[in-house]
N, C-alpha and C positions, 0 to 999 in steps of 0.2 A: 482466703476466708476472712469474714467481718471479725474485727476486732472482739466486737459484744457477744461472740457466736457461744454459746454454750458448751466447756468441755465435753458433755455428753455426746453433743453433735456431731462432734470433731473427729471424738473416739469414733463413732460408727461410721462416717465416712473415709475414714481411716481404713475400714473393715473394708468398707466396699470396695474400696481401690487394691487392697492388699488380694481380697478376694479375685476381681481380673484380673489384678496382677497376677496370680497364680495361675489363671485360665490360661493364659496367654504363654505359658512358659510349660502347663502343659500341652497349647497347642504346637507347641515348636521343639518339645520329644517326641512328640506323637508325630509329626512331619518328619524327623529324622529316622525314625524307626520306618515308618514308613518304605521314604527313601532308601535305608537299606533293606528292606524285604523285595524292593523293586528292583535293585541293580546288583543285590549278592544272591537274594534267593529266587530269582527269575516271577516276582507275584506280575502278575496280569500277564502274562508273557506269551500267552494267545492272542495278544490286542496286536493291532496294524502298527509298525516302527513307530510312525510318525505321531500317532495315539500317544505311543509309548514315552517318546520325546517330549511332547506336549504337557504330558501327567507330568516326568520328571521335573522338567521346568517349573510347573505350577507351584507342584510340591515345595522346591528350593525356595518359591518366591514367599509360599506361605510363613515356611518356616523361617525364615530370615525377618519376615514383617510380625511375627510375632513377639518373636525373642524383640526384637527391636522395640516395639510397643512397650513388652514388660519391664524391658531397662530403663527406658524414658517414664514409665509410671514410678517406678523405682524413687528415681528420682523427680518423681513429682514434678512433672511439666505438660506444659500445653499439648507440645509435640507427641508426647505418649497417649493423651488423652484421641487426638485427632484419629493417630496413627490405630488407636484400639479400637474408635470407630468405626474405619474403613476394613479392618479387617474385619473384626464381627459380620459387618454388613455385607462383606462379600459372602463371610462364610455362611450368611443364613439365607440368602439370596440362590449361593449355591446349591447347598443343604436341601433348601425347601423344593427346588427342581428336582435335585435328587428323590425324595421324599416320594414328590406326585410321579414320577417315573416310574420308579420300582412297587407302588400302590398300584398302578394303572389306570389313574387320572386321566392321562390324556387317552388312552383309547376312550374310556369309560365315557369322557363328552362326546367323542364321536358316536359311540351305541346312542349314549343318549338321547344326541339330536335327529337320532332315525323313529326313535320313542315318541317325539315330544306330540308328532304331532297328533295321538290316539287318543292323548290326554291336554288338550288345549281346550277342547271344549268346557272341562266340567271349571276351566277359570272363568266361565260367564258366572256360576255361582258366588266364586269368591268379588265380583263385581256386585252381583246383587246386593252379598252381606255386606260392602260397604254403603251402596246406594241406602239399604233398609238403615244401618248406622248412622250416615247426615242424615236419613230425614226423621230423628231422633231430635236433630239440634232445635226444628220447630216448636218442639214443645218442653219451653223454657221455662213456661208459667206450671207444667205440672211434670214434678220430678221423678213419679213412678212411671209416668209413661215414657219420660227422655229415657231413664234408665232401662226399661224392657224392649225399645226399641235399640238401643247399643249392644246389651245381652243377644237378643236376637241375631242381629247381624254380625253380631262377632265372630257366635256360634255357629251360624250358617256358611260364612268364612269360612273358619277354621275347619270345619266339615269336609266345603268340596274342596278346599289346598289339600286337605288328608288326602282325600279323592284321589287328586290330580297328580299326587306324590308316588300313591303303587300304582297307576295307571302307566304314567311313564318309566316306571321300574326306578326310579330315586331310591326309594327305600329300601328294594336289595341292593342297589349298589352302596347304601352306606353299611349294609349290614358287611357285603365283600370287605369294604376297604377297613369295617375291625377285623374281620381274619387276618385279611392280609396284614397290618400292623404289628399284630403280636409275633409275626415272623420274627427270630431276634434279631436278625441283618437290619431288617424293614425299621424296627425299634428302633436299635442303637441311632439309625439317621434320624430317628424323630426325636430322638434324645437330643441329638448333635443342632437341630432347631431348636429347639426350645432354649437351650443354654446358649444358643448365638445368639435369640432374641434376650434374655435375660441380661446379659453382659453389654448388649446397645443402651436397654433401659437404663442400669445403673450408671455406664458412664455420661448417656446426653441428662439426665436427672441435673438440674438448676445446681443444685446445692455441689453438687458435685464438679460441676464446670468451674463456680467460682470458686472454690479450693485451689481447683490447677489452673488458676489465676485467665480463666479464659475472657478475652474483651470480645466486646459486640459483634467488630468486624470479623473476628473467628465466629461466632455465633451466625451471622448473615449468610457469611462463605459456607456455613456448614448445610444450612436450611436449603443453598438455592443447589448447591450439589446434589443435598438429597433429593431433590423435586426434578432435575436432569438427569438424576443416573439411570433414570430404565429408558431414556433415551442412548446416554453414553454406554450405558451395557449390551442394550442394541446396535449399534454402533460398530463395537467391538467384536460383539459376538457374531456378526449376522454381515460385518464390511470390513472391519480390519483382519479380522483371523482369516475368510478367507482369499483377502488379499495376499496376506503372509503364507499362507499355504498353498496358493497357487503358484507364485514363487518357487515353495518348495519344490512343489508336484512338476513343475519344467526343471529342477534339477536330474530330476526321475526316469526311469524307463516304465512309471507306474500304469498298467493297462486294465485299470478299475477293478479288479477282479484278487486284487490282491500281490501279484508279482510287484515287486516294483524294487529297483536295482538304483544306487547313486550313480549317477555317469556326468555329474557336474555340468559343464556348458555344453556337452555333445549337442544337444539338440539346438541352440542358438549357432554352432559351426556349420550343424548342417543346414540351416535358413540361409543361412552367408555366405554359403561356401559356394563361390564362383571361381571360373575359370574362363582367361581369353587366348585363343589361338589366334596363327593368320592362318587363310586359307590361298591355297595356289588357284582358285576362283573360283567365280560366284556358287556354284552350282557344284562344288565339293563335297564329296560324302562325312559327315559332321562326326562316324565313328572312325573314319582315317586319320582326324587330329583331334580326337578325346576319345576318352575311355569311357563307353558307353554303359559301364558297369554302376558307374559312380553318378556319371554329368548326364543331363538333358540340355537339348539343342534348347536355348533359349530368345536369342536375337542373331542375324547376322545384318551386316553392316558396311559401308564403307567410307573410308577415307585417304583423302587423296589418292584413290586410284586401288587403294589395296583393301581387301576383302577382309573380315576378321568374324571369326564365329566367338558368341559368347555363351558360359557352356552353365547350369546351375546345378547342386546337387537338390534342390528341389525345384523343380522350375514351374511347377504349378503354384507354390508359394509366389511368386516373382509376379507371374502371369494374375493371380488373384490381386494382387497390389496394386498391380496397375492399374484393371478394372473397379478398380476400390475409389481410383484417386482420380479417373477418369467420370468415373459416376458422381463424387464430389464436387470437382472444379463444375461440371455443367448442371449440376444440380441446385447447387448452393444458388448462384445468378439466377438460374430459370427460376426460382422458388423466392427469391427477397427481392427481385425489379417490381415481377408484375405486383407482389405485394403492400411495397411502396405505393404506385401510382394507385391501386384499389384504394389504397386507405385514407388516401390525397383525396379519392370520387367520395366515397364513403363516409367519411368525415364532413359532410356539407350538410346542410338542414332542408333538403327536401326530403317532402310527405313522403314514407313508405320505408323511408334508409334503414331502419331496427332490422325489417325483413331480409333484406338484403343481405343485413350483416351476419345474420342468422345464418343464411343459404350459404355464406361463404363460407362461415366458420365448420359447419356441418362434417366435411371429409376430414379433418382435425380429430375428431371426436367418434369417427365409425372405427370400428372394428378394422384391424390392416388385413386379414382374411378376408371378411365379404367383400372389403374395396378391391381385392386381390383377384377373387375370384371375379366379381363383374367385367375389370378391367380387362379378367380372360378371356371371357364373352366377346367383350366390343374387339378386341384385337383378332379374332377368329379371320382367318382367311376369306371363308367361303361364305359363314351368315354374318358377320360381326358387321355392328354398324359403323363403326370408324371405315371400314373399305365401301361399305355402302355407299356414302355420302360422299368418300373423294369419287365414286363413281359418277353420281349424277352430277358434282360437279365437272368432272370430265366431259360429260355429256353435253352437258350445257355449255362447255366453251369449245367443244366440237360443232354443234348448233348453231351456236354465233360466228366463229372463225373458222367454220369447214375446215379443221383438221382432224386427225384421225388418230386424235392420242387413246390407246387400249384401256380396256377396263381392268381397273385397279384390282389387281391381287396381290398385297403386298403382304407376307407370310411374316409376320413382325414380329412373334416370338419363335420361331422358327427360323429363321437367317439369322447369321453371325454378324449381316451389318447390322440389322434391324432393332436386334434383342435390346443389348443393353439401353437403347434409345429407348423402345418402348418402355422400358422399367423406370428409366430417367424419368419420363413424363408422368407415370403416375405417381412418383412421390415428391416431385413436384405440384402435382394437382393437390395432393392431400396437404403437404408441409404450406404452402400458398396460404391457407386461410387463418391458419393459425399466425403465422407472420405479419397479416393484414392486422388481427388486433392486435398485437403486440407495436406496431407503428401507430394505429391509431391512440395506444394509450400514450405514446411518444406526442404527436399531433396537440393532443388536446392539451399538453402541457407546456407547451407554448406561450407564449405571453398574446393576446390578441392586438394590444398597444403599438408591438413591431411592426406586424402587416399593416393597420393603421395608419403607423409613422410611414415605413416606407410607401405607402400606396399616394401619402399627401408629396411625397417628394416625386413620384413619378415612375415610380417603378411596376413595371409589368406584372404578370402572371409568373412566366419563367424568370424572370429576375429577382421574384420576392419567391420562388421555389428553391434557385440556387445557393443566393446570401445569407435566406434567413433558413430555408426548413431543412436543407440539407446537413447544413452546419453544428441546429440545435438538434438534429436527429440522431450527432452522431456516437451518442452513450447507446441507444434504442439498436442503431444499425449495427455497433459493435456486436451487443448481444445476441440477436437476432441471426448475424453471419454466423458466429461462436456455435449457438444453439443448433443451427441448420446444418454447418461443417461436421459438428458430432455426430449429430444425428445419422449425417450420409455416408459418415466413413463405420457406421456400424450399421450399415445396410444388410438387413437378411430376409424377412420374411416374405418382402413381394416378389425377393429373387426363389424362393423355395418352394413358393405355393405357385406362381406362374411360368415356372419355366418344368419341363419336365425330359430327362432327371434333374433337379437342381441344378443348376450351372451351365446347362447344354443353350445352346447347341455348343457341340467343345467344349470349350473354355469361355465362351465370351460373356459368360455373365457372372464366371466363378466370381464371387468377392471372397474378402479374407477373414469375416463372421462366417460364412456357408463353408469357407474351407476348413474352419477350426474347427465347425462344428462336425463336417465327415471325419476329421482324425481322431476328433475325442471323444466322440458316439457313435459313429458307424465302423471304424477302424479299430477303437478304443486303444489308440494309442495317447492316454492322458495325459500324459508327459510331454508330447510334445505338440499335442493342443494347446497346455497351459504356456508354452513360450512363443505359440504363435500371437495368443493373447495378449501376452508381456509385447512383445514387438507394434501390436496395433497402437497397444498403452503408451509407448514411447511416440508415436507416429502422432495418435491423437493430443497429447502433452505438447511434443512440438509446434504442431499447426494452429493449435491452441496461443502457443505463448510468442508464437511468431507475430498470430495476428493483437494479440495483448501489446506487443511491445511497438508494432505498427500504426494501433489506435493512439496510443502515448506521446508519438513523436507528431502524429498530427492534431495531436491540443486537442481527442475526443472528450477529455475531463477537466477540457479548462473553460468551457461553456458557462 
């Protein structure tokens, strides 16, 4: 505090802090009592475990971050001041969700907005009464009619908003949310906001900061957090929690519904759990050397002469992976060559290119259902145009070389060799244009001086593609494989909506998004959906950081 500060001042800032001080101390009985109403007298104890766990935790963290606050006020430091910030502001953050929850706020905008539209009309009025209000402003030289022209449109305003307010039912719904308020449950939480906001006020209050000796750079730090946190609370609430609870949820037997039993790593044993036999040859019955109770026949094999079956206790998991990493390896290439060389054509300055680039980027940007559903069309055995066209062209090189190659019926989502291929192509088609400009913003950042220079020294077409665009492409191209790799190994919807049953024919188009998705929605075995998830997560992480550390060694960021 300023030397010249007023004893008065002091005294009352004094108050205030002693004042949180005590908030704080008793929000961290009120957390202890809590916590034991929660763990000796069973309160909430209709709630789901993990609910239950969650609450506790929160509880300990609140109450620990309080008391801790009111010790550091105590003793009058920065640290308590900080620490009483963040908590207040959680709890009024929290509070106030609570608050519009148990009000019924959030259905209450849902009614609403099936209201609004009965009443949107009568706001042409409240546009009139402002219209009639500016044109008040033209009569500056005489002041009773500026004025009767403001009055008017105020009035007329404020009229049809009245209007517009019981027409969309606004106005019972605030009369509702006083009923509901005076609930005392309802209260007490609007109590518990209003004295969260109370207690931020007095400790961010100027006078109060520099007391507890706070410098600038605490004051900065404090401002840019607060202006992040409903992103960081987002963050938390809506990507880390349930990161950390899917986690959980694969420690589980939990099958949405409520059951849900710990059984720790089971469900990761049973992903992994293989078995190798040998077999007395090829064509051995796979239940005379495993136990077909447990193991599915998953590959057999040989080497040097000797036969070996390899047995999974899921083997549909197995079989999804491959087709996972299959559909990736051929994807990713088909989908970033042809986009390169487009954006190499594209990138040039003839008349007409904007269009173009337009046309290409378009399947980027549709809908992955209708692209899905068209691509069903053209794939159709019997009308689809893709068979149509290999036919005439058949025809035509029958015509020219008198041979007698048959007319195309290739059943492309129906054949086990065909399927996955077809799939491949169309999300290559779509992934394609988006990858185009994502090179071309590569391209254009290019220096034009290099091709220049090199072109004066004598270098070619392909030899100023090689030296110079390859090389400065390769931050662009990093990304770009990254982005597309991700994307292909969490391939699901063109295999869901075009293939029918998902996954068929067989197995050859299961991937391991579509396989999670039948364990933990159609199975509803949640639990051990949420570790086949974990497992993709590890998969994806890897090929991720495989290819991060691959760009590294060949100088992508030393450009």
């Amino acid at each position: 505090m300023h030397k010249d500060a007023e004893p008065k001042d002091v005294k009352r800032i004094e108050n205030i802090i002693n004042i949180v001080t005590g908030w704080h101390f008793f929000l961290s009985l009120a957390g202890i009592i809590l916590l034991f109403f929660i763990i000796f007298k069973q309160l909430f104890s209709d709630l789901p475990s993990w609910l239950m766990f969650i609450g506790t935790i929160s509880t300990i963290f609140f109450a620990v971050a309080s008391f801790f606050a009111g010790y550091q006020l105590i003793k009058r430091t920065r640290v308590g001041r900080t620490t009483s910030l963040v908590v207040n502001y959680l709890g009024f953050v929290f509070s106030f969700i609570a608050l519009l929850q148990v009000l019924g706020v959030f259905l209450g905008v849902d009614a609403l907005a099936k209201t609004f539209g009965s009443g949107i009309g009568w706001l042409a009025g409240v546009f009139a009464g402002y219209l009639i209000h500016a044109a008040g402003d033209q009569f500056h030289f005489r002041i009773n009619i500026e004025e009767m022209f403001h009055k008017t449109g105020k009035y007329i305003a404020v009229v049809f908003f009245t209007i517009f307010l019981f027409r969309v039912g606004l106005v019972q719904a605030l009369i509702f949310l006083g009923k509901r308020l005076i609930i005392p449950s309802n209260l007490i939480i609007a109590i518990l906001v209003v004295l969260f906001g109370i207690a931020i006020w007095l400790m961010w209050r100027e006078e109060t900061g520099i007391y507890l000796h706070r410098n600038n750079a605490q004051t900065e730090a404090l401002e840019g957090y607060l202006f992040l946190s409903p992103n960081l609370l987002g963050f938390l609430i809506f990507f880390a929690f349930p990161l950390v609870f899917s986690f959980y949820i694969s420690l589980t037997d939990w099958d949405a519904f409520g059951n849900s039993n710990f059984i720790g790593l089971a469900n990761y044993f049973t992903i992994f759990k293989l078995n190798l036999k040998p077999l007395a040859s090829a064509t051995q019955n796979f239940i005379q050397v495993m136990d077909g109770s447990v193991y599915s026949e998953l590959l057999r094999f040989n080497v040097f002469g000797k036969y070996y079956v390899l047995g999974a206790a899921d083997a549909r998991f197995w079989i999804s992976l491959r087709n996972t990493l299959v559909f990736c390896v051929v994807t990713v290439p088909l989908s970033a060559t042809p986009a390169l060389l487009l954006a190499n054509i594209l990138n040039s300055k003839i008349p007409g290119m904007k269009i173009y680039r337009a046309i290409y980027f378009l399947p980027s940007i549709a809908a992955v259902v209708g692209i899905s559903l068209i691509w069903q069309w053209l794939y159709n055995a019997t009308i689809g145009y893709i068979n149509y066209f290999i036919t005439l062209g058949l025809q035509f090189i029958n015509s020219i070389f008198a041979t007698s190659y048959p007319i195309a019926q290739i059943r492309w989502l129906s054949e086990s060799r065909t399927a996955l291929l077809a799939i491949i192509i169309v999300s290559a088609w779509q992934t394609m244009g988006f990858n185009t400009v994502l090179f071309m913003a590569g391209l254009q950042n290019i220096p034009k001086e290099l091709y220049e220079a090199a072109t004066v020294d004598g270098a070619g077409k392909w030899a100023r593609f090689w030296k110079i665009t390859l090389p400065l492409l390769a931050p662009t191209t990093f990304f770009v494989i990254t982005t597309t790799t991700i994307q292909a190994l969490q391939v699901f919807e063109q295999v869901f909506i075009m293939t029918n049953p998902p996954g068929s024919p067989g197995t050859s188009t299961l991937t391991i998004v579509l396989y999670l998705y039948q364990n933990g929605f159609q199975r509803f075995q949640q639990g051990y959906g949420a570790a086949i998830a974990w497992v993709l997560f590890i998969v994806i992480f890897a090929v991720t950081l495989i290819q991060f550390r691959s760009q590294r060694r060949t100088g992508a960021y030393d450009v």
